[in-house]
C-alpha positions in Angstrom: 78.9 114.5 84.4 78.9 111.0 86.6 82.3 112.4 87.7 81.6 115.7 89.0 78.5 113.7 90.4 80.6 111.3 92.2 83.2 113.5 93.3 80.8 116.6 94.7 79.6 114.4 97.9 83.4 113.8 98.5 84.1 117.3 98.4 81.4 118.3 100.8 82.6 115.7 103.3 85.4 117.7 104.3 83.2 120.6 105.1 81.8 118.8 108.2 83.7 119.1 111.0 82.5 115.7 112.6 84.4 114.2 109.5 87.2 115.9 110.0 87.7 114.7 113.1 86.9 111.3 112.3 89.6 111.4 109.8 92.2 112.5 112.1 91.2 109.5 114.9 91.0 106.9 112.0 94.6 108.4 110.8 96.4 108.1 114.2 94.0 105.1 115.4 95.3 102.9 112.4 98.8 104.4 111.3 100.5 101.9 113.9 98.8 99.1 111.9 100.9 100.2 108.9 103.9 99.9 110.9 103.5 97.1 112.7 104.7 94.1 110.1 107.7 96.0 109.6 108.2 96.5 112.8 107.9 92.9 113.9 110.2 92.0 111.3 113.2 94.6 112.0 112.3 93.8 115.8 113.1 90.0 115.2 116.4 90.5 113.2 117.4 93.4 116.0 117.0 90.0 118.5 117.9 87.3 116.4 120.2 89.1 113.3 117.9 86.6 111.6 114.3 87.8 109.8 112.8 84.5 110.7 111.5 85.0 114.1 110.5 88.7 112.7 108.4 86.4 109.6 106.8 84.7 113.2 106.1 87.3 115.4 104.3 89.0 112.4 102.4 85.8 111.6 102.2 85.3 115.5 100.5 88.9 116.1 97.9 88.4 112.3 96.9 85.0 114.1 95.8 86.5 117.4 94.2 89.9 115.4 91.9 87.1 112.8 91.0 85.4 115.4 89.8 87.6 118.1 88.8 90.3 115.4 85.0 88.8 115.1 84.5 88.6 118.9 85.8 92.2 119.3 83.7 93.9 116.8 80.3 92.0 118.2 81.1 92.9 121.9 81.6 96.8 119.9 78.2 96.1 118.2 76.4 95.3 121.7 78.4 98.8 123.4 79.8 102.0 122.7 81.5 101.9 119.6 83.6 105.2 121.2 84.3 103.6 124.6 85.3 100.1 123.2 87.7 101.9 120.6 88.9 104.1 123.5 89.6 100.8 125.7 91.7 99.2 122.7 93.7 101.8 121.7 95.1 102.1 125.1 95.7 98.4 125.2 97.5 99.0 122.1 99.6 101.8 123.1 100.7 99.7 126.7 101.3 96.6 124.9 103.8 98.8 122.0 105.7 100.1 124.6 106.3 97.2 126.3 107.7 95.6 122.9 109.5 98.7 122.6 111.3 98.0 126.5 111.4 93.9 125.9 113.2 94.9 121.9 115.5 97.8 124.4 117.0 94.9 126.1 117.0 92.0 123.4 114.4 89.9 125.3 114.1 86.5 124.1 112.3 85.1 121.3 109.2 83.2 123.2 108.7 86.8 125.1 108.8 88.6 121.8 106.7 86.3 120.2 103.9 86.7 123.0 104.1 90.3 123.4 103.2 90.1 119.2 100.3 87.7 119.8 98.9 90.4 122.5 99.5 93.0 120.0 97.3 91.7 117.8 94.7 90.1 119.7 93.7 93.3 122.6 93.5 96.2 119.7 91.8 93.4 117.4 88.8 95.8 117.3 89.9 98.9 115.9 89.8 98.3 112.1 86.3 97.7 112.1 85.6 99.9 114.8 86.0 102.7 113.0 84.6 101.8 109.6 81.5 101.0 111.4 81.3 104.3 112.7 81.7 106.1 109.5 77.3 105.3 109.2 77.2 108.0 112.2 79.9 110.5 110.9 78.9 110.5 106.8 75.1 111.0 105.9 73.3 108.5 103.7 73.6 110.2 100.7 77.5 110.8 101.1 78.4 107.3 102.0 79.4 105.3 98.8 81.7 108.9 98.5 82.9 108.2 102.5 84.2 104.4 102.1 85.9 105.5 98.6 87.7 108.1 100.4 88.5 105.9 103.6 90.0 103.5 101.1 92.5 106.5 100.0 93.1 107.6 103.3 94.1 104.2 104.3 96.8 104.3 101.8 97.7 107.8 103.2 98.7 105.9 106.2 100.2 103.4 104.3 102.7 106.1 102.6 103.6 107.2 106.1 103.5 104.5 108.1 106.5 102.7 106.5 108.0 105.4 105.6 108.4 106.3 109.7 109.3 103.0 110.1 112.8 103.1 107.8 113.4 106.8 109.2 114.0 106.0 112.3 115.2 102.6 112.2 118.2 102.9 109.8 120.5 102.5 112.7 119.1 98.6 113.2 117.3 99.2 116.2 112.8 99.6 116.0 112.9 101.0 119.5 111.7 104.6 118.3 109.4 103.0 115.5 107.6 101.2 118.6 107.2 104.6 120.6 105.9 106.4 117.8 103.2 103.6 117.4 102.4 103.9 120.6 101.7 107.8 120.6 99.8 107.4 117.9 97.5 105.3 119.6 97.3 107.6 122.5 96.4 110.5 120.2 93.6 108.5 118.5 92.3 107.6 121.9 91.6 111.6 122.2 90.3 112.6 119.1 87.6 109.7 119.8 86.5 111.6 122.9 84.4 114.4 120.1 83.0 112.1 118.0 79.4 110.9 117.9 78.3 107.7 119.4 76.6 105.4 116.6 72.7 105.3 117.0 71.0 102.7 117.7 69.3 100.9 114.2 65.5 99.5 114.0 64.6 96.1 114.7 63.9 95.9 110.9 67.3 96.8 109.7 68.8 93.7 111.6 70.3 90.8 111.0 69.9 87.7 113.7 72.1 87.6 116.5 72.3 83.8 115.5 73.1 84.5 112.2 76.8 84.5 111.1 77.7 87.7 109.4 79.3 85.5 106.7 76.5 84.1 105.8 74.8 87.3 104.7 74.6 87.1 100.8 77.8 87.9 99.1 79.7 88.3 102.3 81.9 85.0 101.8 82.8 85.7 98.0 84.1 89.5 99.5 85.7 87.7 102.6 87.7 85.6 100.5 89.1 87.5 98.2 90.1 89.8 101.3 92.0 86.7 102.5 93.8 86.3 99.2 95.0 89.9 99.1 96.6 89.4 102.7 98.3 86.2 102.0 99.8 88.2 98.9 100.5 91.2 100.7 101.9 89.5 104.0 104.4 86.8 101.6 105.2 90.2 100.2 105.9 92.2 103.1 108.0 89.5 104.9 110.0 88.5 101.5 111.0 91.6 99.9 113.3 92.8 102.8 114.8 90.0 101.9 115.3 90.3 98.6 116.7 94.4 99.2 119.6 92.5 101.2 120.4 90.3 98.2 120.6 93.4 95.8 123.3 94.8 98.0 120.6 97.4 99.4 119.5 97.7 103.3 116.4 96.2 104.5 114.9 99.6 105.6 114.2 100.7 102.2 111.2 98.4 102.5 109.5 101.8 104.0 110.4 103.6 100.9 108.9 101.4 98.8 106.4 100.7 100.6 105.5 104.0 100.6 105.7 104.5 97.0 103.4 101.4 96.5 100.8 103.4 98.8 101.6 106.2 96.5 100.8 104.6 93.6 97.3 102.9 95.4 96.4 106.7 96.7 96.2 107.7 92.6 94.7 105.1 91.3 92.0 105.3 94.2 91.8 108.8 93.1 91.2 107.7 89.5 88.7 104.9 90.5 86.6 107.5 92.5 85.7 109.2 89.2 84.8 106.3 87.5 80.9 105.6 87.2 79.8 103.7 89.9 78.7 100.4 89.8 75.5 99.6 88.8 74.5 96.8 91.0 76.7 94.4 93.7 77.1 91.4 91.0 78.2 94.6 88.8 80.7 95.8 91.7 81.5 92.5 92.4 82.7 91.5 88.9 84.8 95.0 89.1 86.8 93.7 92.6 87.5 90.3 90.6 89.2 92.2 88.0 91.0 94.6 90.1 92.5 91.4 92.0 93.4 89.8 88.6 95.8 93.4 87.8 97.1 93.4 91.7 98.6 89.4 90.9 99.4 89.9 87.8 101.8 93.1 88.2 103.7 91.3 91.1 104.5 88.3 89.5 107.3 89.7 87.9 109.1 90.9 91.6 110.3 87.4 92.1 112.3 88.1 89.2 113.4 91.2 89.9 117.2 91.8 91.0 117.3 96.0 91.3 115.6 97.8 93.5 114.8 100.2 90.8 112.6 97.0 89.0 111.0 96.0 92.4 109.9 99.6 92.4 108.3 100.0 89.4 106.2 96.5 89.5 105.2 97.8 93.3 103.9 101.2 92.0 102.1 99.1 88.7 100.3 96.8 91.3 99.8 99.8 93.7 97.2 101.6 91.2 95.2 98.6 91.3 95.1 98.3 95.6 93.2 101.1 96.4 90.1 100.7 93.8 90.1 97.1 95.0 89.8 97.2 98.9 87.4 100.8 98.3 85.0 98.2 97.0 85.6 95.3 98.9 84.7 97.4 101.5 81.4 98.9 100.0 80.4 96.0 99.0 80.3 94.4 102.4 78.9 97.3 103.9 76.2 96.6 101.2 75.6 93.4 102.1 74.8 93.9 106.2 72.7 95.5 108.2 74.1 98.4 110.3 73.9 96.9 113.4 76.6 94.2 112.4 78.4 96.7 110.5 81.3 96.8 113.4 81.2 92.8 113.6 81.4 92.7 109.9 84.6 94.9 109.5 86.3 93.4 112.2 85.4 89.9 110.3 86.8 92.0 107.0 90.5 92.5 109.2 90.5 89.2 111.0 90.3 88.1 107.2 92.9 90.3 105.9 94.9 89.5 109.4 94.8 85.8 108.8 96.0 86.1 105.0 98.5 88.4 106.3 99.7 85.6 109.2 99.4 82.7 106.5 101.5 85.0 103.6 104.1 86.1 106.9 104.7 81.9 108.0 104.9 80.5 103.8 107.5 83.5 104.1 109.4 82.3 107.5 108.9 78.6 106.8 110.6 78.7 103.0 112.6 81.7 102.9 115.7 79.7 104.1 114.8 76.5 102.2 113.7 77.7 98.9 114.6 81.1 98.3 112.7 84.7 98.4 111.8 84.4 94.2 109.2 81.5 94.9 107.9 83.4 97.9 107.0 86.8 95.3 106.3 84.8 92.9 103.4 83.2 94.8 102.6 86.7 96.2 101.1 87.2 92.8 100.4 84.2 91.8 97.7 83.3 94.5 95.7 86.6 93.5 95.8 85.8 89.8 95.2 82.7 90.6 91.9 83.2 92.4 90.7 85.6 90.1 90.5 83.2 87.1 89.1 80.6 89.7 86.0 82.8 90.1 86.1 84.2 86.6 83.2 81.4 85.2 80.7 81.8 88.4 80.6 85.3 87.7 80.3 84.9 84.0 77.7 82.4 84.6 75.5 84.9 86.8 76.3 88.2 84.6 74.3 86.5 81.8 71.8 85.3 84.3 71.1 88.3 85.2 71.5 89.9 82.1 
C-alpha cells in the first residue's frame, strides 16, 4: 500500500505538460555536466598524451563551479530564475565551443586550463537553478515524488552523458564530445523559454538575507556528506581511466562504465522510490548515512581490481546505492530551507559536490604518478566509509533522544 501510495504522485507527474517540459530543459540543461570530467580529461591527454593536466583542468573547472555556485544561485534567487538560467546556458555553450576550437588546435596547457576554470565558473548556476524551480513545475503534494524522480533522471543523464563521451571520442580526439555539449546547452536554453517563472514566497516563509543558508538546521550535516561523495566520485572519475590503460583496455571505456554505474543508480533509485518514506528528517537523515556507508564500502575493492569485468561489477554494486542517496540528500535540504533560498541552496549543494569533485580530481593528478591509481580507488571508498562511521555515534546519540 505505502508503495502504490508513493509511486501514484510519480505517475501523475508525467501527465502535466509543464513537467514534461521541465524534464526535457533539466535533461539537455545538465547532460553536458555529465560529460564534462571526462571531457576535460581526454581533452588534456589529446594536448599533453599525459592525463595529468586533464586531472587539473577538471579540478581547475570544480574549483571555479564551488566557488561561484553560492553567489550564482542568490543573484537567481533575487531575479528570474528562467532568464538567469537562459543567460548561463548560453555562457556555457560559447565557452564549450571555444574549448572545442582551443582542443582543435592543441592550445597550450595555461589556455586549456583557463578556458576550464570559465567553464565552471559562468554556468555555475544551473544545477540549482533548476532544482529550485521544480517548487513551480511540481505541486505541493507531488514534490517528495518530484526530487525522487529528478534524482533518477539525473542518472538518466549520467548513462548518456558518458556514454556520448566514449562514442565519439574513440579516435583520441574530444572535439565532437565538446560540440555536442554545447548544443545541448543551446537546446536547454529553448525549452526554458515555456516554463513558468517561480512565484514570489511570503515574507513568513523566509529565511534572512544575512543568514547563511548553511546555517539553516541540518544543512551542514547534508552539505558535507555531499562533499564526501564528490571527493569519492571525482578521485574516481580521474583514476579509473587510468587503471582501463593498465588492464590493456582504452581509456574511453570509462563511458561504458560509467554508464553502467548510472545504470545500476537509475534501479536502485527506482527501488528506493517504493520504499516507505521517511518518517521524520533525523529519520531521512540516518537513511543518507547508511546509503553513503554501502556507496564506500562497494568501491573499496576497485583499487584492487585488475579486469575490467571486476571494475564493472563493484561500479554497478556501488551504483544501486547512488541514486537513493543524493534523492535524499536532496530532499532533505529542500526540507530544511525556505523557498526563497531554495535556488541559493542548490547551487551551495553543487558548489559542494563541485569542490569534492575538484579536491577528489587534484589527490588524483597530484599522486597518480607518484603512488599509483590503487591508493587513489582505494581512498575513493574509503573517505565515504570513512565518514559514515564518523557520524554513526551523533546520530545514534539523537535517535534515542528522540526516541
Amino acid at each position: 500500500m505505502a508503495a502504490t501510495m508513493r509511486v501514484a504522485p510519480a505517475r501523475d507527474l508525467w501527465r502535466d505538460r509543464v513537467w514534461r517540459r521541465w524534464v526535457w530543459a533539466a535533461f539537455f540543461a545538465r547532460l553536458p555536466g555529465t560529460m564534462t570530467t571526462f571531457v576535460l580529461l581526454l581533452t588534456g591527454r589529446w594536448a599533453s598524451d599525459s592525463f595529468t593536466l586533464g586531472a587539473w583542468m577538471a579540478s581547475a573547472h570544480a574549483v571555479g563551479a564551488a566557488v561561484v555556485a553560492p553567489w550564482s544561485g542568490r543573484m537567481l534567487d533575487r531575479t528570474g530564475l528562467n532568464v538567469g538560467l537562459r543567460r548561463a546556458l548560453l555562457w556555457q555553450a560559447v565557452l564549450v565551443l571555444g574549448l572545442a576550437v582551443a582542443a582543435g588546435v592543441r592550445a597550450p596547457p595555461p589556455v586549456l586550463w583557463g578556458l576550464a576554470l570559465l567553464l565552471g565558473v559562468m554556468p555555475s548556476g544551473i544545477q540549482g537553478g533548476f532544482r529550485a524551480l521544480l517548487s513551480s513545475v511540481a505541486p505541493a503534494a507531488r514534490l517528495e515524488a518530484a526530487f525522487a524522480l529528478d534524482a533518477v533522471l539525473v542518472e538518466v543523464q549520467w548513462v548518456v552523458g558518458p556514454l556520448l563521451v566514449g562514442a565519439t571520442s574513440a579516435a583520441g580526439s574530444p572535439v565532437l564530445a565538446l560540440g555536442l555539449m554545447g548544443a545541448s546547452a543551446l537546446v536547454a536554453s529553448v525549452c526554458c523559454l515555456g516554463l513558468p517563472e517561480r512565484q514570489a514566497p511570503s515574507a513568513a516563509a523566509t529565511l534572512p538575507s544575512a543568514t547563511p543558508v548553511w546555517r539553516a538546521p541540518g544543512v551542514a550535516r547534508v552539505l558535507g556528506m555531499v562533499i564526501i561523495l564528490g571527493v569519492s566520485w571525482g578521485a574516481m572519475e580521474a583514476g579509473i581511466p587510468q587503471r582501463l590503460e593498465e588492464t590493456g583496455s582504452s581509456a574511453s571505456l570509462w563511458g561504458v562504465l560509467a554508464a553502467l554505474l548510472s545504470a545500476a543508480s537509475v534501479a536502485g533509485g527506482l527501488g528506493h522510490a517504493l520504499l516507505p518514506g521517511s518518517r521524520s528528517r533525523l529519520d531521512g537523515t540516518w537513511r543518507a548515512h547508511g546509503l553513503l556507508l554501502m556507496w564506500g564500502v562497494l568501491l573499496l575493492p576497485l583499487g584492487w581490481m585488475t579486469s575490467v569485468r571486476g571494475l564493472a561489477g563493484w561500479l554497478f554494486a556501488a551504483g544501486l546505492f547512488l541514486a537513493p542517496l543524493t534523492g535524499m540528500l536532496t530532499f532533505l535540504l529542500q526540507q530544511a530551507v525556505p523557498p526563497a533560498r531554495h535556488a541559493e541552496s542548490f547551487s551551495f549543494y553543487s558548489a559542494c559536490w563541485s569542490l569534492g569533485v575538484a579536491v577528489g580530481s587534484a589527490l588524483v593528478g597530484g599522486g597518480l604518478e607518484a603512488w599509483g591509481t590503487s591508493p587513489m580507488l582505494v581512498g575513493a571508498g574509503l573517505l565515504p566509509l570513512g565518514f559514515a562511521l564518523l557520524l554513526a555515534p551523533v546520530g545514534l546519540r539523537r535517535k534515542r533522544m528522540t526516541s
